[in-house]
The first five atom37 places (N, CA, C, CB, O) and aatype in JSON, in Angstrom:
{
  "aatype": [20, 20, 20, 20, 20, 20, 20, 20, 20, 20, 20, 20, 20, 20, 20, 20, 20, 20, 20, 20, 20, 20, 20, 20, 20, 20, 20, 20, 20, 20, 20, 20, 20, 20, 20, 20, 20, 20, 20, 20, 20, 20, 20, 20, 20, 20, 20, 20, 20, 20, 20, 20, 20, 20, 20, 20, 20],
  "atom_mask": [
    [1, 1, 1, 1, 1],
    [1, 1, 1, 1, 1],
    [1, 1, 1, 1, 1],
    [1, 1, 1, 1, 1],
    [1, 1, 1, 1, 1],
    [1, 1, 1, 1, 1],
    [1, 1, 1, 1, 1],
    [1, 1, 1, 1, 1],
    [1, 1, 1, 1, 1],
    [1, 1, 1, 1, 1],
    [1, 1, 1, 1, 1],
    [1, 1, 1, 1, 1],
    [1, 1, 1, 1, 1],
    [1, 1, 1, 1, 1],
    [1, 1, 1, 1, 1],
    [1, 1, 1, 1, 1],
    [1, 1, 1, 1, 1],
    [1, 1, 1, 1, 1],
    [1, 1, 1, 1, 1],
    [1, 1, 1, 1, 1],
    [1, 1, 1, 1, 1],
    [1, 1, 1, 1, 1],
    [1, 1, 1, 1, 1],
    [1, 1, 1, 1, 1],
    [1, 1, 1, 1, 1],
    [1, 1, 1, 1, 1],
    [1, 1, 1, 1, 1],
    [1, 1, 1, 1, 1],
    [1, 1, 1, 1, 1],
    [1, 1, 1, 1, 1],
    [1, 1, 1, 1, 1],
    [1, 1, 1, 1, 1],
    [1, 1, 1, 1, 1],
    [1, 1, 1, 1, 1],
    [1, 1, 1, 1, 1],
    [1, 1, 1, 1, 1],
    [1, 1, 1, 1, 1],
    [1, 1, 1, 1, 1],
    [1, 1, 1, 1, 1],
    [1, 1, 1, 1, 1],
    [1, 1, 1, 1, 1],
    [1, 1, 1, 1, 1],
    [1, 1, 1, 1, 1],
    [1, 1, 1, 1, 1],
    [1, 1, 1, 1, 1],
    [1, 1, 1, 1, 1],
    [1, 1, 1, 1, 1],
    [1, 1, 1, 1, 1],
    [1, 1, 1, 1, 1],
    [1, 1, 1, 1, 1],
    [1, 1, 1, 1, 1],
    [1, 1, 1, 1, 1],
    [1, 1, 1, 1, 1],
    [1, 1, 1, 1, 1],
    [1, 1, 1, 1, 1],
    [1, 1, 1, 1, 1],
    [1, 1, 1, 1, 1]
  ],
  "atom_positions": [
    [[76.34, 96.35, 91.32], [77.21, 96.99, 92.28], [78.45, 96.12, 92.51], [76.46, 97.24, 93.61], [78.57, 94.95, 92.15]],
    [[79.35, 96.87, 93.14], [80.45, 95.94, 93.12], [81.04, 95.09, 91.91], [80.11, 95.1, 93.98], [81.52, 93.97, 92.06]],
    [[80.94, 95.77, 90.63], [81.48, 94.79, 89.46], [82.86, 95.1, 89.43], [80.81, 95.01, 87.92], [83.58, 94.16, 89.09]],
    [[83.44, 96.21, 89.71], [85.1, 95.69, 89.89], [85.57, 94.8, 90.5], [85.88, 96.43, 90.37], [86.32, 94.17, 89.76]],
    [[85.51, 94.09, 92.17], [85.26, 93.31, 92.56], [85.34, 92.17, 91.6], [84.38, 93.61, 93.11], [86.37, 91.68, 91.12]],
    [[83.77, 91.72, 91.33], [83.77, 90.47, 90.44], [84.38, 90.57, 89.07], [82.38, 90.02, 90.24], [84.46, 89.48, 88.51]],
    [[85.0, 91.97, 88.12], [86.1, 91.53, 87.45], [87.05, 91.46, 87.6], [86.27, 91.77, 86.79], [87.68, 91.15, 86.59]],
    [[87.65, 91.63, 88.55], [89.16, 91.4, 89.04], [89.18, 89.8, 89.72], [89.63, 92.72, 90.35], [90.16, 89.06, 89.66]],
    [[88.55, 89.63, 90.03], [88.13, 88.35, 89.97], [88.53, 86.98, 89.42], [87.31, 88.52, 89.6], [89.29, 86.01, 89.46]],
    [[87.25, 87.72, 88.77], [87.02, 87.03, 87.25], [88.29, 87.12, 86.53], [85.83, 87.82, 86.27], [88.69, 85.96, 86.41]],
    [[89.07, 87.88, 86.04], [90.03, 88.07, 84.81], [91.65, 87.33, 85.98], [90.1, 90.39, 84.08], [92.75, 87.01, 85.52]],
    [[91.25, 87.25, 87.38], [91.99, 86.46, 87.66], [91.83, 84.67, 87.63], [92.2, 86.98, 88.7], [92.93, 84.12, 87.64]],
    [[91.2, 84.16, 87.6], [90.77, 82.9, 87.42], [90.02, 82.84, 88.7], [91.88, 81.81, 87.16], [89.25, 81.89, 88.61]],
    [[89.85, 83.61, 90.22], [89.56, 83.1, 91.17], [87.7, 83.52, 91.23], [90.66, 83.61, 92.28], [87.05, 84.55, 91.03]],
    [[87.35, 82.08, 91.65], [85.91, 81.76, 92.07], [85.56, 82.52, 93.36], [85.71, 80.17, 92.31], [86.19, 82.22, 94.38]],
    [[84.66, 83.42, 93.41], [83.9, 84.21, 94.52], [83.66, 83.38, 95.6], [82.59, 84.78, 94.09], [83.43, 83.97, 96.66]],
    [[83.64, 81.98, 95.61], [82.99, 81.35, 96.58], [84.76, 80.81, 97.37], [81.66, 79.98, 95.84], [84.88, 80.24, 98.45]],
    [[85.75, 81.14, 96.58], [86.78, 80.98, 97.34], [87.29, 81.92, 97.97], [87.56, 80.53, 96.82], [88.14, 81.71, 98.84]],
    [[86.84, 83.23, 97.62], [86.8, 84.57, 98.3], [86.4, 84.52, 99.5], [86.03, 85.48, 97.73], [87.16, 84.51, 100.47]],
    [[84.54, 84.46, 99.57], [83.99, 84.1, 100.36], [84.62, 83.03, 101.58], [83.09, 83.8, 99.69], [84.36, 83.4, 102.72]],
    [[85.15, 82.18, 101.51], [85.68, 80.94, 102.27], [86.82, 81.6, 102.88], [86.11, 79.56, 101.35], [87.09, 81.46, 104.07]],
    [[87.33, 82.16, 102.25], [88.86, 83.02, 103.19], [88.34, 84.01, 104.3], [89.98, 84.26, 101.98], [88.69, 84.12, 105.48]],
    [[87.2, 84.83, 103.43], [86.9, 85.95, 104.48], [86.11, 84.98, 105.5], [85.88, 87.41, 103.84], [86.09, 85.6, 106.57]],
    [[85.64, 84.11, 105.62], [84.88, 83.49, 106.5], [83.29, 83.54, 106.63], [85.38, 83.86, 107.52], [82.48, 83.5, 107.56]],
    [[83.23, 83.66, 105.08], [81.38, 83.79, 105.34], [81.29, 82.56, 104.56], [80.25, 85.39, 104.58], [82.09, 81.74, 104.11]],
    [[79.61, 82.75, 104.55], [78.78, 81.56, 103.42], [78.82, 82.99, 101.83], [76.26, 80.91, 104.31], [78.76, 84.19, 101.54]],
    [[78.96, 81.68, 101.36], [79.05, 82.26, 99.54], [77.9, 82.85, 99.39], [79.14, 81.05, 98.16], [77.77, 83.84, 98.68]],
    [[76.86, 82.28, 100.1], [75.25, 83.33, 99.72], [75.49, 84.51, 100.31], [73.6, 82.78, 100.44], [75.11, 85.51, 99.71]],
    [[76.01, 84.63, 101.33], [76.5, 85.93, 101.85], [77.09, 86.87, 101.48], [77.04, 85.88, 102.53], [76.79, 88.05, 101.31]],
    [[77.8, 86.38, 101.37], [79.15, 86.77, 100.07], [78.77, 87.85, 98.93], [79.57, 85.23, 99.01], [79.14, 89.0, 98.72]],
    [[77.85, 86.94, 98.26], [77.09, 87.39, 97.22], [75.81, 88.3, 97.66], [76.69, 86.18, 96.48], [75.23, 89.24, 97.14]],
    [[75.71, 87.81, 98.46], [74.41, 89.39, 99.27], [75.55, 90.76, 99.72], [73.3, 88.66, 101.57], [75.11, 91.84, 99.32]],
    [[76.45, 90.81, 100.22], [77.45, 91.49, 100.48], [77.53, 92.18, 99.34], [78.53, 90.83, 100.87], [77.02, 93.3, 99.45]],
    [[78.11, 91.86, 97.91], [78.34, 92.38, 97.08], [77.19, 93.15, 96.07], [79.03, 91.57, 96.7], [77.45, 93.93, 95.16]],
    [[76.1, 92.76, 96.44], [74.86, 93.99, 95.97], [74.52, 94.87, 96.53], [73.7, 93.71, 95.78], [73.4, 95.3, 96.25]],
    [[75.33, 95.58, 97.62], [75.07, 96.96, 98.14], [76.89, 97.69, 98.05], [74.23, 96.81, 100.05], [77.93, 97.18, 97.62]],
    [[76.7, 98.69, 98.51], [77.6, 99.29, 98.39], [78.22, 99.19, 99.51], [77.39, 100.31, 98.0], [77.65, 99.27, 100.6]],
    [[80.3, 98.88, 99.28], [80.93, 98.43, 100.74], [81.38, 99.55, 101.23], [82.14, 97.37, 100.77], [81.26, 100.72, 100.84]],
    [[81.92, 99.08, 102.13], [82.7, 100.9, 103.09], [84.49, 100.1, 102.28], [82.59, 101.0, 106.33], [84.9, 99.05, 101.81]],
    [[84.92, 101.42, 102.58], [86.07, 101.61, 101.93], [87.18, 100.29, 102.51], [86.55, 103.24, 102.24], [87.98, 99.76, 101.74]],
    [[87.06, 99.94, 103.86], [87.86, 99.05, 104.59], [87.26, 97.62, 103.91], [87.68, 99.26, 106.35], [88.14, 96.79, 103.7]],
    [[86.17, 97.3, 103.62], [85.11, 95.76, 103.43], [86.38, 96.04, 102.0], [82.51, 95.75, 103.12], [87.55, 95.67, 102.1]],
    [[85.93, 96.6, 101.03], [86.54, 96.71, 99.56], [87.95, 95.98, 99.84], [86.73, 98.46, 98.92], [88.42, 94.87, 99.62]],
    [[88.44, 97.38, 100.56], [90.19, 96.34, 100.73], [90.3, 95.3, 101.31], [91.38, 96.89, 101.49], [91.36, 94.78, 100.95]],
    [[89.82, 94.73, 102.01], [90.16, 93.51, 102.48], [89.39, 92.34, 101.6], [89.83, 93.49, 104.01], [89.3, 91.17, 101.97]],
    [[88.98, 92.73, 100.7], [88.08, 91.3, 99.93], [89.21, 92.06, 98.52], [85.43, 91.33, 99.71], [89.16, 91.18, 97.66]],
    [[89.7, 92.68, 98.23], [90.78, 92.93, 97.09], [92.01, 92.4, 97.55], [91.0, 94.46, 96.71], [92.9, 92.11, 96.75]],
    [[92.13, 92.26, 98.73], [93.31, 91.43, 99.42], [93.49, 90.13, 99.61], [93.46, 91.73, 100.51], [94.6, 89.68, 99.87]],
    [[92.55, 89.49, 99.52], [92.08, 88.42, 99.8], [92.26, 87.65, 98.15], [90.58, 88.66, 100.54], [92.61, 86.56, 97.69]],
    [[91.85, 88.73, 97.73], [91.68, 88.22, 95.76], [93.4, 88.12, 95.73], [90.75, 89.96, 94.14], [93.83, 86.97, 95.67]],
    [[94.49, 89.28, 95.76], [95.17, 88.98, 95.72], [96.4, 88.15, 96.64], [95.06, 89.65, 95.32], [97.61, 88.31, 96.47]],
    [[95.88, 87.41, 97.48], [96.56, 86.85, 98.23], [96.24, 85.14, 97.38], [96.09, 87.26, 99.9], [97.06, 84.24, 97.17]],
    [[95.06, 85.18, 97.12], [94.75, 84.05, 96.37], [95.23, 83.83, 94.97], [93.49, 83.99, 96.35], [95.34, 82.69, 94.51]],
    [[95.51, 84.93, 94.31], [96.23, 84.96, 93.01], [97.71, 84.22, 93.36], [96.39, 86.66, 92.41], [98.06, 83.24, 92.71]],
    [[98.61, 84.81, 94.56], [99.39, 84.5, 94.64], [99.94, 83.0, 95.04], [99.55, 85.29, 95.05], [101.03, 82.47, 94.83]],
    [[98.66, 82.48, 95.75], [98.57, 81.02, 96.02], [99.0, 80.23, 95.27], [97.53, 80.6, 96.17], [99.88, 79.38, 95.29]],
    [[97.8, 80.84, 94.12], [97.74, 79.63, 92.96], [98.78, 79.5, 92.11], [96.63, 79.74, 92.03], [98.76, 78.62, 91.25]]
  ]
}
């Protein structure tokens, strides 16, 4: 579930656990989060987050 998510990600260079750290959880969380299905608002704001971090780096 959630594999767009982890390839957009992924094909950006950014590590899930730095995802995780922005939104303010624990990375195990994180990763429990992403094996069910999100509501439409969770999605955008962790795709925002990806790209806010793209832009960082």
């Amino acid at each position: 579930m959630n594999e767009d998510i982890k390839n957009i990600a992924k094909e950006n260079n950014i590590r899930l656990w730095r995802v995780a750290e922005k939104l303010g959880v624990s990375d195990s969380n994180f990763s429990r989060m992403l094996r069910y299905k999100l509501s439409k608002e969770d999605k955008d704001r962790i795709l925002a987050v990806i790209k806010e971090l793209v832009i960082d780096d």
